[in-house]
N, C-alpha and C positions, 0 to 999 in steps of 0.2 A: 384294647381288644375285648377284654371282659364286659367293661361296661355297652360295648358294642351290640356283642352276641347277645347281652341282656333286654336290649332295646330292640334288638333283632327278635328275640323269641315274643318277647311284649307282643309289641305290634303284630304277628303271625298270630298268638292265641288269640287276640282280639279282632283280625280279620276271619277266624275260624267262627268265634262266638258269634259275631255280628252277621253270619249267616243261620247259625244256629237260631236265634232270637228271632230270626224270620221266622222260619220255619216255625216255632214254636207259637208265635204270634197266630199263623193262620190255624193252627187245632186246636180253637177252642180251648174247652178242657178235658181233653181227651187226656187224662193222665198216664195211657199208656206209649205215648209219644215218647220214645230215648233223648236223653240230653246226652250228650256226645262231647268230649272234651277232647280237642283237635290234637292230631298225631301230626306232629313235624320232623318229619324227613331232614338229614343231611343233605346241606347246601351241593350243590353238582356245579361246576367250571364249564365255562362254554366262551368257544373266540371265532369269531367272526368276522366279515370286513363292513365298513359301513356300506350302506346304499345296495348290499346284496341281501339277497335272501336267504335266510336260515333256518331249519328245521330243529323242534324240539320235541321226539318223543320219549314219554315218561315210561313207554314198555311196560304201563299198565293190564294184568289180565282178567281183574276182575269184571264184572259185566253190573247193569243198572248203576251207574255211575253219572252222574251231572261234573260238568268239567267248565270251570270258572279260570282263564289266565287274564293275570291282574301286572300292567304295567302302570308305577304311579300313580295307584289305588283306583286305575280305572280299567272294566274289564277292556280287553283287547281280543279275546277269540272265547267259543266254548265249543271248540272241537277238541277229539282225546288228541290230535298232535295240532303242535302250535307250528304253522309257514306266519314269517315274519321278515318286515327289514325296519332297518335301525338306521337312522340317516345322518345322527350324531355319533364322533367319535367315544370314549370311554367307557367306562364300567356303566351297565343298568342292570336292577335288580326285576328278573322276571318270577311273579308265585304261581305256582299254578294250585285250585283248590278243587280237590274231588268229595262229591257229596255222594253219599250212598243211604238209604233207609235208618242207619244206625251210627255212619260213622263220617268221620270231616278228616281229611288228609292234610298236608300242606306241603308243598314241594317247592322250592326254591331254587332257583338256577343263576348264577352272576356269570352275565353275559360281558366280556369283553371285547368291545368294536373297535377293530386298529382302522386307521385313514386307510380309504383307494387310493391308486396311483390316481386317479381323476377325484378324488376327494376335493380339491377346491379349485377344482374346472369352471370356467363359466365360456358358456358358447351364444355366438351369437343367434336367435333363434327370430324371425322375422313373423311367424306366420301370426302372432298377433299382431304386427304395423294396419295401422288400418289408413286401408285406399277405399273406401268407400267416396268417398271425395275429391280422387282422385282422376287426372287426366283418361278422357277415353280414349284408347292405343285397339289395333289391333291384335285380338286375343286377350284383351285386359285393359288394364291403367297403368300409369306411373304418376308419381309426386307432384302432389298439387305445386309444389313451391319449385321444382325443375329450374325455372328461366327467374327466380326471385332470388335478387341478393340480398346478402346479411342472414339467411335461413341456411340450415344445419340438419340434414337426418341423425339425430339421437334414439338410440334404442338401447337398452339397458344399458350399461357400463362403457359402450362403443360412441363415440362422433366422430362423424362421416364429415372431411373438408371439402368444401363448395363452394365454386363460385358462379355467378351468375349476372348476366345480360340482358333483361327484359327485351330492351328494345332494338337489341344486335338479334336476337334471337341465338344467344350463346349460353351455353353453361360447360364447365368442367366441372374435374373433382366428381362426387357418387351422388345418383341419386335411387329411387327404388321400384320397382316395376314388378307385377305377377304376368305380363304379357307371355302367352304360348307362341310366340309368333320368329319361327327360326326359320323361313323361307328368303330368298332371295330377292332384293327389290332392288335391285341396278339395273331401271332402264334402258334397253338397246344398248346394254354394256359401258352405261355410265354410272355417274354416283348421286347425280339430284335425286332417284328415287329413295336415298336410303334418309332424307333430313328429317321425313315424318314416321320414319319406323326405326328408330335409335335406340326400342325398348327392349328386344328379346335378347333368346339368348338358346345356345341350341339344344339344351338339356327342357326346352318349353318350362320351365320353373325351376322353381329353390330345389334345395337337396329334400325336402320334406315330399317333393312330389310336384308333376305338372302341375301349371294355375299356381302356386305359392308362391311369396314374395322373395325376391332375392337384392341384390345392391346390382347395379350397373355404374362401370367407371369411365368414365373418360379423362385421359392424360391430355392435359392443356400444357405441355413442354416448354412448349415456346417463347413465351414471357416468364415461365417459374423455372422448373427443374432446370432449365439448359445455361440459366442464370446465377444459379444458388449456389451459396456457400458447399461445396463437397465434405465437408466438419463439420459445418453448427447446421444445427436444425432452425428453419424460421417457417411457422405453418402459411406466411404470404409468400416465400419462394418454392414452395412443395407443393403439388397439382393434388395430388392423390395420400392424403395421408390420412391414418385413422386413429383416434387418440381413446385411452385405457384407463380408466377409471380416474380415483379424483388422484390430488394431489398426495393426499396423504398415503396411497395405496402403491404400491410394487406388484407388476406379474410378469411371467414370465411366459414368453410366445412359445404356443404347441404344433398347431393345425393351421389351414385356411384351404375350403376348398373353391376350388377356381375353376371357371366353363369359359365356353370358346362363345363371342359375341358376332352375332349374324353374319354385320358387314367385314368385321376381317376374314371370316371365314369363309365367306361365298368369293371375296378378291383374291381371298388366296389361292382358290382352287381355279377361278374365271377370269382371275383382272375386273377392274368396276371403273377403267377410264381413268381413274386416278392411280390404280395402283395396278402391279402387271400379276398374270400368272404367276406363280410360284414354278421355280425351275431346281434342277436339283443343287445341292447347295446351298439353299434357300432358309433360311428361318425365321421367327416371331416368337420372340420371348418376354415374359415378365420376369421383373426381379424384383424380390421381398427384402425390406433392410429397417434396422430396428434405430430407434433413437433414444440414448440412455436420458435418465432423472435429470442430467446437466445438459440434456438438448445437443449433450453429443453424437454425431452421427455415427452408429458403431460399424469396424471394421468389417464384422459377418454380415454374407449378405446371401437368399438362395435364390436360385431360377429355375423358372419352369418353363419346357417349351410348349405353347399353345399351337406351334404349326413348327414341324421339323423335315426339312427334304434335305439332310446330309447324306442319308443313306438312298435306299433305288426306288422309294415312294414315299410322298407325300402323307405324313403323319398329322392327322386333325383331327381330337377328341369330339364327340358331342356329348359328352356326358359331363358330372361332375369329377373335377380331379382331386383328393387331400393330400395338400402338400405339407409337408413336416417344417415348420419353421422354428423347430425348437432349436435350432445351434443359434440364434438369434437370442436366446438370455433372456436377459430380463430387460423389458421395454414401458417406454414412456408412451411411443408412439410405434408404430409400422409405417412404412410407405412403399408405394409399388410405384417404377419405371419401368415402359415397356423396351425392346429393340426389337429391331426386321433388318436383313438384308435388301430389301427393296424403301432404299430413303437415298435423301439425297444431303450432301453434306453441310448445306447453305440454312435449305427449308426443313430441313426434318424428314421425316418417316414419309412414305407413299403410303403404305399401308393404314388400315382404319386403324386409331389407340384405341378400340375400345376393349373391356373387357367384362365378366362378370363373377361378384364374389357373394361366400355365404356361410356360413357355420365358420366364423374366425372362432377359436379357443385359444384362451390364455388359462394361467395357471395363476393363482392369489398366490402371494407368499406370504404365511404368517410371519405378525410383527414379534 
């Protein structure tokens, strides 16, 4: 510790001096210029959290003061109080140096940064995906690669499973869309009109704002999910699944927020030929379920309802929902199955699968 505080004071009189020696440098020879042999102040304790902002004033009252704050010998502010955030956890050393006509202060502050609870969040944020090259849709685009197999939306730490048909004109699994376009297109009360408008969603964009990109899912049930193993995870019997960083890494699910897509929303409330009014009793659900590091399919699982008529009206968001899917652990993968009331037990669901998602968080686990 001695030798410490020795190395400590060092460096301070040498960042004192080294302003000193400016100064001195620009007047000439003016010999009546003060040399000034810097005052070091007692170190001050300060705790913070990361990623937030913190205030440091020195409750300086003197006046004609120049104010230098020096983090890792680079200045960071030259106001008399320091607003700051710190985005790394641990100890930093903040100085701050006041220059006056005659004299060089030096103040020191050991700032302590504990982790946020969101310290090693990572959310998925789209509105850099670039559609510029993308499908023209009403009110937008979506993904150039939609109807191309063997392609993947990847975007930082998340892939998106897909599959696709060129010449069926079929895809499941997500792809990504900034379409505004949450109006109704079932034809005379049918569903051909909805094949060329599969991109909205009724919140008109991402959680960042109408026009922004979000994901759009579609559950392809029928040859995957309604097939698969209920235990082991295998990403060619799962429709809709999202995979989390690389191998090496563990996180643990937080959020996902989730919007109500056109076509089940406008059959739920209208019928669209395929699928009936919604009556009371009625629902449309998404379930969220995680898949551990062994591709085990884990026991927790949550649901949201995207359309609920148990009670005396018909419940249909258009906005976005965040759902809590932290009882879900820590995960390899997520994947989402929908249900409705209005299916039939042979073929499936009446109602449209689709749905749309956006701002997934997960939580990093330090190794």
């Amino acid at each position: 510790m001695k030798n410490y505080n020795v190395f400590k004071f060092t460096k301070l009189f040498f960042l004192g001096i080294a302003l000193t020696a400016t100064l001195l440098t620009g007047c000439s020879s003016d010999d009546s210029t003060p040399y000034s042999t810097p005052i070091v102040k007692e170190t001050v304790e300060i705790k913070t959290i990361a990623k937030q902002e913190f205030v440091i004033d020195p409750q300086i009252e003197a006046s004609n003061l120049t104010y230098f704050w020096y983090l890792n010998d680079e200045v960071i502010s030259t106001e008399p109080i320091l607003k700051y955030t710190l985005d790394s956890a641990g100890v930093h050393e903040i100085t701050l140096k006041t220059v006056s006509p005659s004299t060089i202060t030096l103040y020191t502050y050991q700032v302590s940064v504990d982790k946020s609870l969101d310290y090693n969040y990572v959310t998925l944020d789209l509105t850099s995906f670039d559609l510029s090259d993308g499908k023209e849709t009403l009110g937008g685009k979506y993904w150039k690669n939609t109807y191309i197999g063997g392609t993947y939306v990847e975007h930082q730490i998340f892939k998106f499973s897909h599959t696709a048909e060129e010449s069926w004109n079929y895809w499941d699994g997500f792809t990504v869309s900034n379409s505004t376009d949450n109006l109704s297109h079932s034809d005379d009360g049918g569903s051909v009109g909805w094949i060329n408008y599969q991109w909205g969603n009724m919140a008109k964009g991402g959680v960042k704002g109408e026009g922004t990109p979000y994901i759009v899912g579609y559950w392809g049930y029928y040859m995957k999910d309604w097939n698969a193993d209920p235990k082991k995870f295998d990403e060619e019997q799962y429709s809709n699944w999202v995979k989390i960083g690389s191998e090496d890494d563990t996180y643990k699910a937080v959020s996902v927020s989730i919007a109500n897509h056109p076509w089940p929303y406008w059959g739920n409330l209208n019928g669209d030929g395929f699928a009936r009014k919604f009556e009371k009793g009625d629902y449309f659900t998404i379930t969220v379920k995680g898949v551990d590091k062994d591709n085990n399919v884990k026991p927790e699982s949550v649901t949201h309802y995207l359309a609920d008529y148990r009670g005396d009206e018909l419940i249909m968001s258009q906005n976005w929902e965040k759902v809590d899917i932290s009882a879900l652990g820590e995960v390899k993968y997520i994947f989402f199955q929908l249900d409705t009331t209005d299916a039939d037990p042979t073929v499936g669901p009446n109602t449209a699968v689709y749905f749309c998602l956006d701002a997934i968080t997960v939580d990093k686990v330090d190794n």
